[in-house]
C-alpha positions in Angstrom: -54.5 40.2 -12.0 -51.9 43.2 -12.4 -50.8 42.2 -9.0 -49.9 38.2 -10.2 -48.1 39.3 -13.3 -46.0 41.9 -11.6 -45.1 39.0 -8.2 -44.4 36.7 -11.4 -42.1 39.3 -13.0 -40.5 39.7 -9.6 -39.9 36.2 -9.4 -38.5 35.3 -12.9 -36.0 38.6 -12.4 -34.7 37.4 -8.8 -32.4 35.1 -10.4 -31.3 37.2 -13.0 -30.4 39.9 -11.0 -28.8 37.3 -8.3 -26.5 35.3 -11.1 -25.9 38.6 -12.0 -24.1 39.8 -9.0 -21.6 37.0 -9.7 -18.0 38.1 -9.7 -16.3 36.2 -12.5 -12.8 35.2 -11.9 -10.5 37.7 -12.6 -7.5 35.7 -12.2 -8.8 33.5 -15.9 -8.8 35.5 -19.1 -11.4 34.2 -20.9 -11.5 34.0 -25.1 -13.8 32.0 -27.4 -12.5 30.8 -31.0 -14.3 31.6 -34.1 -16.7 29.0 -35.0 -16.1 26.0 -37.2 -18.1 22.9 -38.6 -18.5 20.3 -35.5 -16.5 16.8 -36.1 -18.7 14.3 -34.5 -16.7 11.3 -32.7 -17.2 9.3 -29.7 -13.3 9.9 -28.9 -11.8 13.6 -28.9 -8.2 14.2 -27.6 -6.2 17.4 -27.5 -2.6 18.3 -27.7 -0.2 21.1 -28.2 2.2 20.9 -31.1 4.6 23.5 -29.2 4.6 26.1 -32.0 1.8 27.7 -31.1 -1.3 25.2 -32.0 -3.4 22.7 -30.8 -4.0 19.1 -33.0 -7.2 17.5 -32.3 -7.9 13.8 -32.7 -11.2 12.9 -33.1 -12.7 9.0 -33.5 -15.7 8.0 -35.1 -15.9 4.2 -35.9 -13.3 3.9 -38.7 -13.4 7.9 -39.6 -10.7 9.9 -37.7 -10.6 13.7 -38.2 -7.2 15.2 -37.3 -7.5 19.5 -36.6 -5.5 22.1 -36.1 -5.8 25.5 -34.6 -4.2 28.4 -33.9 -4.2 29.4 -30.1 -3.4 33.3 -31.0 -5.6 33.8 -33.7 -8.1 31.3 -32.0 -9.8 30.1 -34.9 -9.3 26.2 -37.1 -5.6 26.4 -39.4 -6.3 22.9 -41.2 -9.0 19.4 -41.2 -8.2 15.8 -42.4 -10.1 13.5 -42.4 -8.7 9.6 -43.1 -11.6 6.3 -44.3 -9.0 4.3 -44.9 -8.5 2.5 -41.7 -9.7 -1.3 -41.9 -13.1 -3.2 -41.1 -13.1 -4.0 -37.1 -10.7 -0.9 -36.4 -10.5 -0.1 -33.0 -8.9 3.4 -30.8 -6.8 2.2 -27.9 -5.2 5.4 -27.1 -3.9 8.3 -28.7 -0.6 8.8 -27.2 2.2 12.0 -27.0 5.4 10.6 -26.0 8.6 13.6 -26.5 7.9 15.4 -29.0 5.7 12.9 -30.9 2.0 12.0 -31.6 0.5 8.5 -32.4 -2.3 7.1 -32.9 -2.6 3.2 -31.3 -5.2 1.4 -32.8 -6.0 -2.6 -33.5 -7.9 -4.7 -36.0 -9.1 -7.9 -35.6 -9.4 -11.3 -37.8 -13.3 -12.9 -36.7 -11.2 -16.4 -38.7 -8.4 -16.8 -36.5 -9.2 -14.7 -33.4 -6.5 -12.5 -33.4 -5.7 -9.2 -32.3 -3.3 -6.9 -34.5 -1.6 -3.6 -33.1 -0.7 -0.5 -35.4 0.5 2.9 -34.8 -0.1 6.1 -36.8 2.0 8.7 -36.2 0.3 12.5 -36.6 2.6 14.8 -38.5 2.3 17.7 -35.9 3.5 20.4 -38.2 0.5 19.7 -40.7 -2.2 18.0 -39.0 -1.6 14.7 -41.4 -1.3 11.3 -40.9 1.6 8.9 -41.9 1.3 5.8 -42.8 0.6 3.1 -40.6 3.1 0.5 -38.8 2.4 -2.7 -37.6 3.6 -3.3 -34.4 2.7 -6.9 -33.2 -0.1 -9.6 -33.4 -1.2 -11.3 -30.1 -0.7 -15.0 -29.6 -4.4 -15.1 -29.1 -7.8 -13.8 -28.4 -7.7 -11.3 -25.5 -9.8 -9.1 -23.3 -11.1 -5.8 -22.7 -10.0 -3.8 -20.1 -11.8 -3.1 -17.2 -14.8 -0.8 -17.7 -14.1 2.8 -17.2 -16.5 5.6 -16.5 -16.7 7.1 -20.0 -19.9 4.5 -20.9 -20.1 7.0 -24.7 -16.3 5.3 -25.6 -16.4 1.6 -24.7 -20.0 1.4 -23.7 -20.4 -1.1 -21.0 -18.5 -4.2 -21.9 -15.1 -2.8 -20.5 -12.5 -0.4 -21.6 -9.8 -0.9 -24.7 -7.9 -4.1 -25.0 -4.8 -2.3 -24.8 -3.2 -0.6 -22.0 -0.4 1.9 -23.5 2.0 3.8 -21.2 5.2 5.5 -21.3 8.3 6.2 -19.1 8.8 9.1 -17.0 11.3 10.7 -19.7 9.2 10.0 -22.5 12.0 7.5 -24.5 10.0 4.5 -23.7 6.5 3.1 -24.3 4.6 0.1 -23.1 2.0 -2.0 -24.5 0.2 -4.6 -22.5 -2.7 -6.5 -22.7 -4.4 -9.6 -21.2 -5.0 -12.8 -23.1 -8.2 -14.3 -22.9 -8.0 -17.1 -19.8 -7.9 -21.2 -21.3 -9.1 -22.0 -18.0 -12.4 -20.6 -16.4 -11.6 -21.4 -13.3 -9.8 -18.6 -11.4 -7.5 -21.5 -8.6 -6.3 -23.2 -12.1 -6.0 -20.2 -14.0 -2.3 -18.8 -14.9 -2.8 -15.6 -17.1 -0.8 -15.0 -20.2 -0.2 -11.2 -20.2 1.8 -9.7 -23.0 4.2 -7.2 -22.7 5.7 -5.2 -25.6 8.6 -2.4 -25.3 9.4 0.7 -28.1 11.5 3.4 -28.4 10.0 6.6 -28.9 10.2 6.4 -32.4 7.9 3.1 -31.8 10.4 0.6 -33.2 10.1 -2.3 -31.2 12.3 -2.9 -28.3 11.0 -6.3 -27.6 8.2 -7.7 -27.1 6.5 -11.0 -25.5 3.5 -13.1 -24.2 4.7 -13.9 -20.7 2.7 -16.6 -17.8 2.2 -15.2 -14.8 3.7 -16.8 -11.3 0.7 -17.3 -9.6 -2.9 -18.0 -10.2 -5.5 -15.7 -11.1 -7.0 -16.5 -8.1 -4.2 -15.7 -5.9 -3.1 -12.5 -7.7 -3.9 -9.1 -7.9 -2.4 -7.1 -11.1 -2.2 -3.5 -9.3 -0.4 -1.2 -12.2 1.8 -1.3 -14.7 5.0 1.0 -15.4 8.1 1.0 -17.6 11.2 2.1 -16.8 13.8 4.4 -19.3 16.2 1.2 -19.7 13.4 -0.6 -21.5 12.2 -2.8 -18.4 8.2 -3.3 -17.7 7.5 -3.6 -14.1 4.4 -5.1 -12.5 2.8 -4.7 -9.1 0.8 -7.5 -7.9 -0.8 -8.1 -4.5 -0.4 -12.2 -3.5 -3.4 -12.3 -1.4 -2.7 -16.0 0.3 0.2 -14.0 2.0 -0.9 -10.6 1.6 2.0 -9.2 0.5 3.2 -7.0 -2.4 5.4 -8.3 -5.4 7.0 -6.4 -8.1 7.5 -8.7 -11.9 10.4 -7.4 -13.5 9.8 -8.2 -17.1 12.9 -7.4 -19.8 12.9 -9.1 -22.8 10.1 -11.6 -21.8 12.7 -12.8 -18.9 10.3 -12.4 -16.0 11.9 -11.9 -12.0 9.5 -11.6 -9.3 10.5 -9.4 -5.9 8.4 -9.7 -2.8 8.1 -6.3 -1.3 9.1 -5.6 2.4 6.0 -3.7 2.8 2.6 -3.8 5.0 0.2 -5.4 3.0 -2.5 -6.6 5.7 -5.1 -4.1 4.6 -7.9 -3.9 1.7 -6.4 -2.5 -1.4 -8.2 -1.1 -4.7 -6.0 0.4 -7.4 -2.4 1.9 -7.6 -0.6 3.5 -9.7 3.4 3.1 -10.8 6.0 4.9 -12.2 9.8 5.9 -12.2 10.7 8.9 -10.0 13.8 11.6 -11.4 16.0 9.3 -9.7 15.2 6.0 -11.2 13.7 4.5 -8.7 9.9 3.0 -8.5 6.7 5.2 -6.5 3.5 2.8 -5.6 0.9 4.8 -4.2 -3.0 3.7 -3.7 -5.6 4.2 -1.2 -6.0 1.3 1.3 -9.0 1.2 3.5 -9.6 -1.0 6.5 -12.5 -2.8 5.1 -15.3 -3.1 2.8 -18.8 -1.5 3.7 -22.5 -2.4 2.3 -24.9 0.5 1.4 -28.3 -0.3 1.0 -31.0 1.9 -1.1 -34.1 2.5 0.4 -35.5 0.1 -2.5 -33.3 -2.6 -0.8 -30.4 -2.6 -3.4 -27.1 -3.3 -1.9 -23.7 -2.4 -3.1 -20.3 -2.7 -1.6 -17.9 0.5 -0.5 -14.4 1.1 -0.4 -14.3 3.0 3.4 -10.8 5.0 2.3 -8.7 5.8 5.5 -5.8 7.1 3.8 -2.8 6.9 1.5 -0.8 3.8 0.8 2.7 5.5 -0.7 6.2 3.4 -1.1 9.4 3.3 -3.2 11.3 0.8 -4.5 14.6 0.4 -6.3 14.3 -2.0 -9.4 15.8 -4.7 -7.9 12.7 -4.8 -5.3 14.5 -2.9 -2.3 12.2 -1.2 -0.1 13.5 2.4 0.4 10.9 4.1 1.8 7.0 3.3 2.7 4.7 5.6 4.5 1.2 5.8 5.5 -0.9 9.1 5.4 -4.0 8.8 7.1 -7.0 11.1 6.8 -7.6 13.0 9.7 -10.9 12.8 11.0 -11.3 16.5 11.4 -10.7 16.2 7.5 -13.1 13.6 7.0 -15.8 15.1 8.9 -16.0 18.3 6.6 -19.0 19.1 4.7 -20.4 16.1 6.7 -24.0 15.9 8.2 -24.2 15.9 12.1 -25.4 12.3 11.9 -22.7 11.1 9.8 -20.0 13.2 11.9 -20.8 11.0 15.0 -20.6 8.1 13.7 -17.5 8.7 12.2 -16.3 9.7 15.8 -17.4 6.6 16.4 -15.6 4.4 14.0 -12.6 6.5 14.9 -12.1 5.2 17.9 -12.0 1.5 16.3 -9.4 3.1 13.6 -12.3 2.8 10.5 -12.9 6.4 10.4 -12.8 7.1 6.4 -13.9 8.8 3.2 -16.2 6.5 1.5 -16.0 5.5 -2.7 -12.4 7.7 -3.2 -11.1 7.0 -6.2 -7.3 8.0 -7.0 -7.7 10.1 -9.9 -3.8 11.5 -10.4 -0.8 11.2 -8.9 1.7 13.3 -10.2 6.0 12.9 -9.4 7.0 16.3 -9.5 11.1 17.3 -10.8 11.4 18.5 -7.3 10.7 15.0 -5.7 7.7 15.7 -4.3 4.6 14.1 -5.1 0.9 14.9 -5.1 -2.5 13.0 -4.8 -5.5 14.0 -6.4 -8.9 11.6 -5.6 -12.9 11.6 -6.1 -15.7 10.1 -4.6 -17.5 8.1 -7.0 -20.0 5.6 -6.8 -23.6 4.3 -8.6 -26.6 3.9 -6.9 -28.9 1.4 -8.4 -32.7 1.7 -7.1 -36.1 0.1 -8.7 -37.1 -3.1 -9.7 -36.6 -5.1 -13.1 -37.3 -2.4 -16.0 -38.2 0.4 -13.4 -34.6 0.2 -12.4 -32.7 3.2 -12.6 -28.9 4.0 -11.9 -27.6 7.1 -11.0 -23.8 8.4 -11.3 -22.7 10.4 -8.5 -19.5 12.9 -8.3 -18.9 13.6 -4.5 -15.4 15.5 -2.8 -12.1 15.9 -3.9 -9.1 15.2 -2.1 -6.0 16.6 -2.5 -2.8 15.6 -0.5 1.2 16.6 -1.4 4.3 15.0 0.4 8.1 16.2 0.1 10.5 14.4 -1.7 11.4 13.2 1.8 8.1 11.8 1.9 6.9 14.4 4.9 3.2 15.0 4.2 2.8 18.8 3.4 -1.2 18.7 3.6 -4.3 17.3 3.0 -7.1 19.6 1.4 -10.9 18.4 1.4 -12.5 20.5 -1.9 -16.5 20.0 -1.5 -19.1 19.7 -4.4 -21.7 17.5 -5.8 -22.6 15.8 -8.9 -25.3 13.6 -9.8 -26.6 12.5 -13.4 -28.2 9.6 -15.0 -26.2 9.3 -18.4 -22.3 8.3 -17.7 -20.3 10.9 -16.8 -21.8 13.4 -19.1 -20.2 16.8 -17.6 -19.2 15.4 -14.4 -16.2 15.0 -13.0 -12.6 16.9 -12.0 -9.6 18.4 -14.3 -6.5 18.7 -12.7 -3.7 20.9 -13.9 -0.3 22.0 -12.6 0.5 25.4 -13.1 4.0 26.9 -12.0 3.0 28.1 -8.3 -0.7 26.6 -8.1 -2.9 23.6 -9.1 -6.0 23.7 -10.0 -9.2 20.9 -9.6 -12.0 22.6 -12.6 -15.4 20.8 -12.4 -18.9 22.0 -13.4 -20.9 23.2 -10.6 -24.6 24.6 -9.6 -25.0 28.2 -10.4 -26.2 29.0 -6.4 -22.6 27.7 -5.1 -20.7 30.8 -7.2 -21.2 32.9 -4.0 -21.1 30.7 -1.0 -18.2 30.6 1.3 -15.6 27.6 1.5 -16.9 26.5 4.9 -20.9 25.7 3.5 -22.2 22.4 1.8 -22.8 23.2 -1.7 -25.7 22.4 -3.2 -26.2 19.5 -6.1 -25.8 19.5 -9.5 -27.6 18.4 -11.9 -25.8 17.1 -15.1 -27.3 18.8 -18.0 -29.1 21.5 -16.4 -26.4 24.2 -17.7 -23.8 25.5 -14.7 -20.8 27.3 -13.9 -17.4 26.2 -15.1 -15.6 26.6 -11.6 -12.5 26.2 -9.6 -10.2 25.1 -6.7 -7.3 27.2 -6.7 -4.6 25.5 -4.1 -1.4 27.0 -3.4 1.5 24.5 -4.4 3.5 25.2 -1.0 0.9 25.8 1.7 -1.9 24.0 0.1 -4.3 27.4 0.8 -7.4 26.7 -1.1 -9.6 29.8 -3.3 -12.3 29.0 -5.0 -12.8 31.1 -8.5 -16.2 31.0 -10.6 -14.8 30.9 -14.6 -18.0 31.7 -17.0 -21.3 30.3 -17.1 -21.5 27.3 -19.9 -24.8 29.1 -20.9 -23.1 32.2 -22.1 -19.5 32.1 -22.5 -19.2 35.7 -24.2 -22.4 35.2 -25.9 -21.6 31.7 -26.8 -24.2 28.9 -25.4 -21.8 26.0 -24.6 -23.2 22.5 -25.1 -21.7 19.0 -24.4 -19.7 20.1 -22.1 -17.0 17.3 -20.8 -14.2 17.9 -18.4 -12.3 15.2 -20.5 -11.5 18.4 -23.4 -9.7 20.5 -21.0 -6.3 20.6 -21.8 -3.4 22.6 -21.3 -1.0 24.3 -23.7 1.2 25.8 -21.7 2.2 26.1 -18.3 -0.9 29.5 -18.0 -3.2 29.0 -20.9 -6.4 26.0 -20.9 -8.6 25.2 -23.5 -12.2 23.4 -23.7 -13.9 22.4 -26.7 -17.6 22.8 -26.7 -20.5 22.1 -29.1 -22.7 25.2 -29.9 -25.7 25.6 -32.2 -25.9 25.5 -35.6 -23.5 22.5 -36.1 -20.7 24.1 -34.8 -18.0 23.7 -32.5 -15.6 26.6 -30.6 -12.8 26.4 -28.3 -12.7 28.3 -25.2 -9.0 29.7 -24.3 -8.4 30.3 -20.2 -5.6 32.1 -19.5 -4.4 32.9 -16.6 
């Protein structure tokens, strides 16, 4: 008996004494705030005033909490909390543009059907409201957005009705939104889309319902952008012709540009904005084709086979200046791969379908210097069961990061491994990327037996909710060299047991200092400072 207690002993200590061993990074100073009373709210967003504090922005139904704390002294300044928003309020984004806050939110009339658009600014310098300004009522009912992956926001029936941008200087913003379709059949169907323009005060620019040229069947809306001069821009793909267009929009006067640019490949998402120079970047993913996976329970779903990067520039008029493909290697594609999949990848090579299935473009970020970098994730759902046995899983797969030049010469490609699978949403799952001044940096939770494997192993999966290490790619911002760095363990984070963990509330506040709020015990909450 002796015996069996002291093997059990043995084997309760092993990983103790192995998670001990774990070298913490030393190139993150790590700090924890004093405590304060949790603010519940299905949407939390974080910003730096620039004086030294962080505002907080916190969402629950028609109760918003506004907080603010000191990043020194690490420890909650001020709380407000507003009830005086309307019946039917609803978040659509909370939105720094310059050296201003504002809150975007709409209420609705059940009578009429219509949609009415506000903005709040935040009074940075006291963590208070304003009061509210009306910015526009639609012409008509309209729809969500598409669904994101954040189910504990918009649930499942789509993302905000409102899609809220601003220019690459900050002196612009864009709101547009898609009215619901008259016609239910796609071939007959012209959308009404509505475009409205401010300043970055948000006094209204202009603003207008506008009909699209071609029919919802024929048209793919790709991204949305607007320009410093006040001009909304539209990508569309016209898939009769497969070809790109770009809508100029000013003042509801709409001009359509066909694009001299490949389009005879499967496209997913882009995204669009002005460059330093004025000019228009598109950049997506474009695969070859479509693939079906099937569960061993005989569900099917399909899946974007990535090859590489789709990445062009336009003037505003619609002038092609320059349009460049960057495919993955398949040296890159095969990494962290199994044997199997390795040969048949060698395989599909040959026939130029070689890829990097369920990528999602997660970031692209214009940098002053011109050049430009990618940042993707594999993501997909698995669905298997029957009827009310069904289960879904969310899965979190590779990252890939890829940087080009300003003269559009790719720099590199970087495959970072991990694995994340959970049965909730996204949960803790998931990538943060930040720019630092001579690095970037892809944060994610990961499995505490990956903290000392080498870069050249398969990690092994983790599970969302079963605690983890707050990790890190470090990649140089020239080379591309890749370190990997182990932050603190979300269990004890100097003492601190971190809960609801969500790489949504990292945020930066300077250019070498993160923060992440985390729930703790006791009704609290605490922020967690990284410096680096």
């Amino acid at each position: 008996m002796k015996k069996q207690h002291a093997i059990l002993s043995f084997l309760f200590l092993v990983p103790a004494f192995l998670f001990g061993q774990v070298k913490f990074s030393k190139d993150f100073k790590v700090t924890t705030a004093t405590p304060f009373e949790v603010v519940d709210g299905k949407s939390k967003e974080y910003f730096p005033d620039g004086n030294g504090n962080t505002i907080s922005v916190k969402t629950d139904g028609e109760l918003v909490t506004i907080q603010r704390l000191s990043v020194d002294g690490m420890k909650e300044i001020s709380r407000k909390q507003y009830k005086d928003f309307p019946e039917y309020t609803d978040i659509q984004n909370v939105l720094r543009t310059g050296n201003k806050l504002y809150y975007i939110y709409t209420t609705y009339s059940k009578k009429d059907e219509i949609f009415s658009a506000f903005s709040r600014e935040v009074d940075m310098s006291n963590g208070t409201f304003k009061s509210p300004v009306a910015l526009f009522k639609t012409g008509g009912p309209i729809v969500r957005g598409s669904m994101t992956e954040n189910i504990g926001i918009w649930g499942m029936q789509g993302g905000p009705h409102l899609n809220v941008l601003s220019s690459f200087d900050g002196s612009k913003v864009l709101i547009n939104y898609r009215r619901k379709p008259l016609n239910k059949k796609d071939s007959e169907n012209y959308d009404i889309l509505g475009f409205y323009v401010f300043d970055s005060a948000m006094s209204k620019v202009w603003g207008e319902e506008v009909k699209m040229p071609h029919t919802e069947a024929d048209m793919n809306n790709l991204a949305y952008s607007v320009t410093k001069d006040g001009v909304a821009h539209m990508l569309a793909y016209i898939k009769g012709s497969k070809e790109f267009e770009m809508i100029n929009i000013d003042n509801g006067d709409l001009k359509t540009h066909r694009l001299d640019v490949d389009g005879d490949l499967v496209f997913q998402s882009f995204t669009l904005q002005e460059d330093p120079s004025g000019n228009l970047v598109c950049s997506g993913y474009y695969a070859q084709g479509l693939d079906v996976k099937v569960s061993w329970t005989g569900n099917a779903a399909l899946s974007y086979n990535i090859n590489g990067i789709k990445h062009f520039k336009v003037d505003k008029n619609g002038k092609t200046l320059d349009s460049f493909d960057y495919e993955f290697p398949v040296a890159l594609i095969n990494q962290y791969e199994s044997e199997r999949t390795k040969e048949k990848n060698e395989d599909r090579d040959q026939k130029g379908k070689a890829g990097i299935a369920d990528l999602k473009m997660r970031d692209v970020i214009v940098n002053p210097d011109g050049s430009t970098v990618f940042v993707g994730e594999q993501y997909f759902l698995r669905t298997s069961g029957y009827g009310s046995n069904q289960s879904t899983s969310y899965n979190y797969a590779d990252v890939i990061v890829s940087k080009v030049d300003k003269s559009g010469k790719l720099m590199w490609h970087k495959k970072l491994p991990k694995t994340q699978v959970g049965s909730a949403g996204k949960g803790g799952m998931g990538i943060k990327f930040i720019q630092a001044k001579d690095a970037c940096y892809v944060l994610y939770l990961d499995n505490v037996k990956n903290a000392s494997i080498g870069m050249d192993q398969v990690p092994v999966k983790h599970l969302d909710g079963k605690g983890g290490f707050l990790s890190a790619y470090k990649l140089d911002n020239t080379t591309g060299d890749v370190t990997k760095h182990t932050i603190f363990d979300i269990t004890d984070v100097k003492g601190i047991e971190a809960f609801q963990f969500n790489t949504s509330r990292i945020f930066d506040v300077s250019s070498n200092i993160f923060m992440l709020e985390v729930y703790m015990k006791g009704k609290k909450d605490t922020m967690i400072k990284m410096e680096l």
